[in-house]
SEBASE-594333 format. One line per field, with one value per residue: residue in three letters; x, y, z negated of N, C-alpha, C in turn; residue number from 0. Coordinates in nm, 4 decimals. Layout:
BEGIN
residuo: [ALA, ...]
n_u: [X, ...]
n_v: [Y, ...]
n_w: [Z, ...]
ca_u: [X, ...]
ca_v: [Y, ...]
ca_w: [Z, ...]
c_u: [X, ...]
c_v: [Y, ...]
c_w: [Z, ...]
num: [NUM, ...]
***
This chain:
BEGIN
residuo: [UNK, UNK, UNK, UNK, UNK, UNK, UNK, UNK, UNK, UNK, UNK, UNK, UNK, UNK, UNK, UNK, UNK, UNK, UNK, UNK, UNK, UNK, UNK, UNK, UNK, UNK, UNK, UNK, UNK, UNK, UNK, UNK, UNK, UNK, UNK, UNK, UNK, UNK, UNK, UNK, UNK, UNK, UNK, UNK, UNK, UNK, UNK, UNK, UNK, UNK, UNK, UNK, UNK, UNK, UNK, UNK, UNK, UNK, UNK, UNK, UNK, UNK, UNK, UNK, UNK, UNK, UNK, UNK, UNK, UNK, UNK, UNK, UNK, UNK, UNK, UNK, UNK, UNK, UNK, UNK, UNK, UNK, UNK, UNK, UNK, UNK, UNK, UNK, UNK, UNK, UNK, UNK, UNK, UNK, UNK, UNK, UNK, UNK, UNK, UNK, UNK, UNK, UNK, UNK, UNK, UNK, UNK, UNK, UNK, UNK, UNK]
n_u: [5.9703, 5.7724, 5.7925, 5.6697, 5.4016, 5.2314, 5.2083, 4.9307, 4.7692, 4.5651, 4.2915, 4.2797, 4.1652, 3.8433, 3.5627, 3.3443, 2.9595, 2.7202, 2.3614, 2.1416, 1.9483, 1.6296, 1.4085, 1.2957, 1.3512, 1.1894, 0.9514, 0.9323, 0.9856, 0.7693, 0.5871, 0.6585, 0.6029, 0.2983, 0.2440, 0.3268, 0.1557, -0.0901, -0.0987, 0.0267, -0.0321, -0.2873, -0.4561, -0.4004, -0.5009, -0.7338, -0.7965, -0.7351, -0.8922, -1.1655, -1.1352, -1.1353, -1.3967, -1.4941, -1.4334, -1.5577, -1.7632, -1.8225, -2.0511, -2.2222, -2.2664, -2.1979, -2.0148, -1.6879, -1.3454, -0.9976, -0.6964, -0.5430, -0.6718, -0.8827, -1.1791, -1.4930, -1.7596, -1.8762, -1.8736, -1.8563, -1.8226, -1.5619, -1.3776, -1.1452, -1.0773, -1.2440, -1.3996, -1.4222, -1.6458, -1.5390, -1.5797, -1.7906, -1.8610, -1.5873, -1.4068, -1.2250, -0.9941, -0.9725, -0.7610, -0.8912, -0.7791, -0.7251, -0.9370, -1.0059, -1.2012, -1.5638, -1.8315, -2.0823, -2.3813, -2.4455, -2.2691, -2.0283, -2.1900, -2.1942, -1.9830]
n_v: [-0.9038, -1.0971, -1.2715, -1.1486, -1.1934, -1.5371, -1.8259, -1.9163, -2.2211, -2.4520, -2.6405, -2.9863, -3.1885, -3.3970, -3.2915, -3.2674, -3.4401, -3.2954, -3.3025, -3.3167, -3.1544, -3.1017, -3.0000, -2.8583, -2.5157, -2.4867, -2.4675, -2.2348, -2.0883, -2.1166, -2.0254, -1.7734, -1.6986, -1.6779, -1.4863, -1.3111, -1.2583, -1.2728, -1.0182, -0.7809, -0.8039, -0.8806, -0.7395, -0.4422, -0.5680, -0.5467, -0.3019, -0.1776, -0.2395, -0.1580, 0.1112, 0.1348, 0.1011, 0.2579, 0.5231, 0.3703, 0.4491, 0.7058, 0.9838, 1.2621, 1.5402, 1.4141, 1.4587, 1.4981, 1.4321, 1.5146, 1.3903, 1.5416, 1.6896, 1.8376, 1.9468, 1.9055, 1.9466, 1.7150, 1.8223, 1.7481, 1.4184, 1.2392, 1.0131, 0.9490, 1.2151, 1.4508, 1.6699, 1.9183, 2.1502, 2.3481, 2.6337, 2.8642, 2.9284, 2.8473, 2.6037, 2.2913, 2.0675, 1.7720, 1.4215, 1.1123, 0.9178, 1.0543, 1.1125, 1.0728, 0.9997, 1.0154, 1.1658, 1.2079, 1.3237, 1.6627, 1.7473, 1.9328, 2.1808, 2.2269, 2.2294]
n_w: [-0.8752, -0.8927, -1.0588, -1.2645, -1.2958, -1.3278, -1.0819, -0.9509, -0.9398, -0.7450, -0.8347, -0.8224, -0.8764, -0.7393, -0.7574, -1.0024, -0.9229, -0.8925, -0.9586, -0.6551, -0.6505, -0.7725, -0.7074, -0.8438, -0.8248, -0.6188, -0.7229, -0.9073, -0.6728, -0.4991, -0.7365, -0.7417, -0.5043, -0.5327, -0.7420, -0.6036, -0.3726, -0.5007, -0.7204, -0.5353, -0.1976, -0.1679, -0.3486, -0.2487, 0.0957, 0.0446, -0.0413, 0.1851, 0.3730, 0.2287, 0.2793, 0.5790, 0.6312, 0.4833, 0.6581, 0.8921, 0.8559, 0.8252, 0.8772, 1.0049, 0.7984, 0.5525, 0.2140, 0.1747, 0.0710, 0.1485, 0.1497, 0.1014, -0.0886, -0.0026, -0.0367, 0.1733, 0.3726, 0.6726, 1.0100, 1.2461, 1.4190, 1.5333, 1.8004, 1.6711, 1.5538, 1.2642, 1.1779, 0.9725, 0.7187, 0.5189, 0.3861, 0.4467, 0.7508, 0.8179, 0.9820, 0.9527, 1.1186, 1.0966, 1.0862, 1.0843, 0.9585, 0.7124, 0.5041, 0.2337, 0.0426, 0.0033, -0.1637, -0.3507, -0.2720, -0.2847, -0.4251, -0.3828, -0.4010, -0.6433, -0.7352]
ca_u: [5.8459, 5.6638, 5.8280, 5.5537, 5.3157, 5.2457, 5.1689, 4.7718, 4.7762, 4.4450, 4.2412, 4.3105, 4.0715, 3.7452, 3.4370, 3.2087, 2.9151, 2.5462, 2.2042, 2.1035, 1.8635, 1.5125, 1.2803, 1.2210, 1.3506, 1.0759, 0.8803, 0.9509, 0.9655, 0.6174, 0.5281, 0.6498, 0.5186, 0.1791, 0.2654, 0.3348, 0.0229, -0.2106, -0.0561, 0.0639, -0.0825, -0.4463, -0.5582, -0.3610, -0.5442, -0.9005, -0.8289, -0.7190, -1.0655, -1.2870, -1.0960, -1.1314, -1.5170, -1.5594, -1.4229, -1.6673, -1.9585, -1.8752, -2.1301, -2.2589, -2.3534, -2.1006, -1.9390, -1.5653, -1.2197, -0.9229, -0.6052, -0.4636, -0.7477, -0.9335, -1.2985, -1.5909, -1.9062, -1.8574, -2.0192, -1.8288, -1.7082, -1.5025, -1.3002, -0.9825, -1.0244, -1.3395, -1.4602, -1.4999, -1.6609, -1.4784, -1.6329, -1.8930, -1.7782, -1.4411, -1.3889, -1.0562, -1.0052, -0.8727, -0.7535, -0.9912, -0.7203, -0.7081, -1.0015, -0.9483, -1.2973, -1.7178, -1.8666, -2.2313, -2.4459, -2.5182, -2.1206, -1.9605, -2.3127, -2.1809, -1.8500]
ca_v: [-0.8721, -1.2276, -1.3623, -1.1057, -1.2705, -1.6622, -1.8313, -1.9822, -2.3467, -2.4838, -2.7314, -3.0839, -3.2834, -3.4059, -3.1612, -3.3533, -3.4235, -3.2613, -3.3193, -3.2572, -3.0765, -3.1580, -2.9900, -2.7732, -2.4215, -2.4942, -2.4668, -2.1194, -2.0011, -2.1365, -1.9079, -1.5927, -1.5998, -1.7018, -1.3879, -1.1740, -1.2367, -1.2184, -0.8564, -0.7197, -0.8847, -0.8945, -0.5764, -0.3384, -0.5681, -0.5277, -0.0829, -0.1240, -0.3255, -0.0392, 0.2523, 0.1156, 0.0548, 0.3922, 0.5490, 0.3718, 0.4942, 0.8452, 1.0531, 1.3818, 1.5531, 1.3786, 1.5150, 1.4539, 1.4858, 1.4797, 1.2801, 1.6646, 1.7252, 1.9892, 1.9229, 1.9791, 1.8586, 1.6713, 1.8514, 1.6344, 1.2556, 1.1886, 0.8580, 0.9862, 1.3280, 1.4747, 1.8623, 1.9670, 2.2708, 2.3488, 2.7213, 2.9115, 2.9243, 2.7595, 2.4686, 2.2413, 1.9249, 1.6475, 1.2778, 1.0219, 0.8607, 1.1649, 1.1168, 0.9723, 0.9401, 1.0243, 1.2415, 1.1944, 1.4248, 1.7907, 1.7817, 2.0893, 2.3035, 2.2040, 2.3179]
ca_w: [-0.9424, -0.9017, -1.2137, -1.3977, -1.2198, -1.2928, -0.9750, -0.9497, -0.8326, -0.6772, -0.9057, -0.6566, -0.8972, -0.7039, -0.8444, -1.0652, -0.8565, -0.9515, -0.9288, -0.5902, -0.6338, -0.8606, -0.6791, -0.9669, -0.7835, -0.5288, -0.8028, -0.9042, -0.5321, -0.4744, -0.8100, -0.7115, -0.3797, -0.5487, -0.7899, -0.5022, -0.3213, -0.5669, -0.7074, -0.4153, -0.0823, -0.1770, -0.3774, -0.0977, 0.1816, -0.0254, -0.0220, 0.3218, 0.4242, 0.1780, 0.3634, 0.6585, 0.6124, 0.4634, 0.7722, 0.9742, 0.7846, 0.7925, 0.9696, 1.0007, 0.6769, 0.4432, 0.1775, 0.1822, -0.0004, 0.2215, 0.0834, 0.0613, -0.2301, 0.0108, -0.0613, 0.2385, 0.4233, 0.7642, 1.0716, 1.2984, 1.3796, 1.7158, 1.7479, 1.5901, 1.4368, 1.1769, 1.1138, 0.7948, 0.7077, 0.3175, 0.2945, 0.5423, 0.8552, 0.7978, 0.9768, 0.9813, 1.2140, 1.0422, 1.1304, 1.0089, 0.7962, 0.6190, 0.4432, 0.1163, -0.0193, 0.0152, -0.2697, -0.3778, -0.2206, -0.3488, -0.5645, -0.3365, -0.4335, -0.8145, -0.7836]
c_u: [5.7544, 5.7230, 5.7037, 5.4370, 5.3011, 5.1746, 5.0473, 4.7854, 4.5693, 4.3960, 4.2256, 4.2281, 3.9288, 3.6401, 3.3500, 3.0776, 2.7722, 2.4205, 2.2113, 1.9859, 1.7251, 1.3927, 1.1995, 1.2288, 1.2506, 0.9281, 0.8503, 0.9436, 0.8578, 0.5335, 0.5474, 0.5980, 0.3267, 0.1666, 0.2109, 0.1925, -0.0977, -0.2081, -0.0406, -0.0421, -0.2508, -0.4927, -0.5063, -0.4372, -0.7107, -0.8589, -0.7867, -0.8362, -1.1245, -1.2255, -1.1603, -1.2934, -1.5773, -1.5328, -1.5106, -1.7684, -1.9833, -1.9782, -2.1868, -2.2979, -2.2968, -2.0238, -1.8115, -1.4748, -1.0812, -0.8098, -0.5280, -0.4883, -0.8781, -1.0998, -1.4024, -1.7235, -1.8677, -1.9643, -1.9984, -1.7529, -1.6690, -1.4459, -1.2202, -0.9847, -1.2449, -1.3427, -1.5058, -1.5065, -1.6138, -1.5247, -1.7653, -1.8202, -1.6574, -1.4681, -1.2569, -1.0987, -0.8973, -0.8848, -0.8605, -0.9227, -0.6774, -0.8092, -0.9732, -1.1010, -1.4411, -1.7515, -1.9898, -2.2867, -2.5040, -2.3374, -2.0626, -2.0728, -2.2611, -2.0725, -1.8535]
c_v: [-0.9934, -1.2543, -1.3131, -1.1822, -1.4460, -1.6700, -1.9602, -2.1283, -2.3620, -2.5994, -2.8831, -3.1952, -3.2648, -3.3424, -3.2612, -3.3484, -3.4095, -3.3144, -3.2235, -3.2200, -3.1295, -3.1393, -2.8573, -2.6230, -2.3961, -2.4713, -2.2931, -2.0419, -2.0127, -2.0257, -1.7950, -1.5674, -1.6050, -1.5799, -1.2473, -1.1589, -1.2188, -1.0386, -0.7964, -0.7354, -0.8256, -0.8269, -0.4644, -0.4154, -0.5575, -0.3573, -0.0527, -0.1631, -0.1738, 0.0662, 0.2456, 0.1092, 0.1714, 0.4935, 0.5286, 0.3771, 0.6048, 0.8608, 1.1864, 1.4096, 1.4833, 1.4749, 1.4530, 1.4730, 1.4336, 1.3899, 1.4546, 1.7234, 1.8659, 1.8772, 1.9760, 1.8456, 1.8245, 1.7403, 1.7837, 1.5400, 1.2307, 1.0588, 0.8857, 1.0893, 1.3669, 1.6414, 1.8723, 2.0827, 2.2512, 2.5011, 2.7168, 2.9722, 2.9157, 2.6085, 2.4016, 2.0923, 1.8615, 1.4557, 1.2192, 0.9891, 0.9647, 1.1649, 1.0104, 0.9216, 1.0369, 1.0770, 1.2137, 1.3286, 1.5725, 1.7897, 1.8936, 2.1508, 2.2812, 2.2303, 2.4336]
c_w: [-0.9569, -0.9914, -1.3085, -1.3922, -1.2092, -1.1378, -1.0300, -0.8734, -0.8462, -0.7644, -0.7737, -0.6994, -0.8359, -0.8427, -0.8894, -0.9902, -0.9348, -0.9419, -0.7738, -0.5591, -0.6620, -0.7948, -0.7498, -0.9567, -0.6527, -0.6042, -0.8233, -0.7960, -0.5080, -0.6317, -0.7945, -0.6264, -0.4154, -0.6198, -0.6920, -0.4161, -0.3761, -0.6755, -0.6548, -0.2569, -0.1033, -0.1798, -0.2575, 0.0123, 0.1319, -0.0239, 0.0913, 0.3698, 0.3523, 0.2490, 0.4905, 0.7018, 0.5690, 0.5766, 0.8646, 0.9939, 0.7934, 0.9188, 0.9105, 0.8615, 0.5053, 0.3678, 0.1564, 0.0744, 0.0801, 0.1198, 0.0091, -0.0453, -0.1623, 0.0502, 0.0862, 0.2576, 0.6144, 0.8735, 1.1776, 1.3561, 1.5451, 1.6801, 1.6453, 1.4952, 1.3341, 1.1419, 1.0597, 0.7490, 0.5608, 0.2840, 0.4591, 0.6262, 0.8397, 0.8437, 0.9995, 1.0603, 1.1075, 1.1028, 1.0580, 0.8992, 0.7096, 0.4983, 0.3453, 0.0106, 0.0210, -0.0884, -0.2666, -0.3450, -0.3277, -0.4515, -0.4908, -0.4035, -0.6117, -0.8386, -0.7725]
num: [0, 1, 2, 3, 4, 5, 6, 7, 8, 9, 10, 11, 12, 13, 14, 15, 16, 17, 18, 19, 20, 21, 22, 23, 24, 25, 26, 27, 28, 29, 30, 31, 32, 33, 34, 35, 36, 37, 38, 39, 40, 41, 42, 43, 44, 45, 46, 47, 48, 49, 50, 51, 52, 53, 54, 55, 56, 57, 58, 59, 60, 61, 62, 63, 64, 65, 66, 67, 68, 69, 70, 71, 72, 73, 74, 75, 76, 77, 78, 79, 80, 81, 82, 83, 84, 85, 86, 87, 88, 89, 90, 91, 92, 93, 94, 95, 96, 97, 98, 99, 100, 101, 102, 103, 104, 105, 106, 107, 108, 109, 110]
***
């Protein structure tokens, strides 16, 4: 069956020798990571800073919106968790990082 089959010899001439190397893919690696940090890197560590800053503002009397979409008013702030009344007499405990944003005062009485 090897007759169907030529047999592969090994190329034995020395490899033409290249440019080693310009400099010029250091180039491109230094742009993507400049890419990547200014798309990626930056704006996610600028909405982790404002989260993080709105968290440590809440206080009593806030109106809220969890990340879940459930709308209330803050009655109150421990280290870790937050009680939010969302009707009359209803209250739910939630994590802090649950909260996904602050509402301008008087918007539950308008829904």
């Amino acid at each position: 069956m090897s007759f169907l089959i030529p047999a592969a010899f090994a190329d034995t001439a020395p490899a033409a020798a290249g440019p080693a190397g310009t400099g010029f893919e250091w180039v491109f690696l230094l742009g993507f990571l400049v890419i990547f940090y200014l798309m990626i890197w930056r704006p996610q560590a600028k909405r982790n800073k404002e989260h993080k800053n709105l968290l440590s503002g809440l206080q009593k009397g806030d109106e809220v919106v969890t990340s879940a979409g459930i709308a209330g008013k803050v009655l109150k702030v421990a280290d870790d968790f937050v009680v939010v009344e969302v009707a009359d007499n209803v209250e739910l405990k939630f994590q802090k990082g649950a909260i996904a944003a602050t509402l301008p005062k008087g918007t539950l009485k308008a829904i």
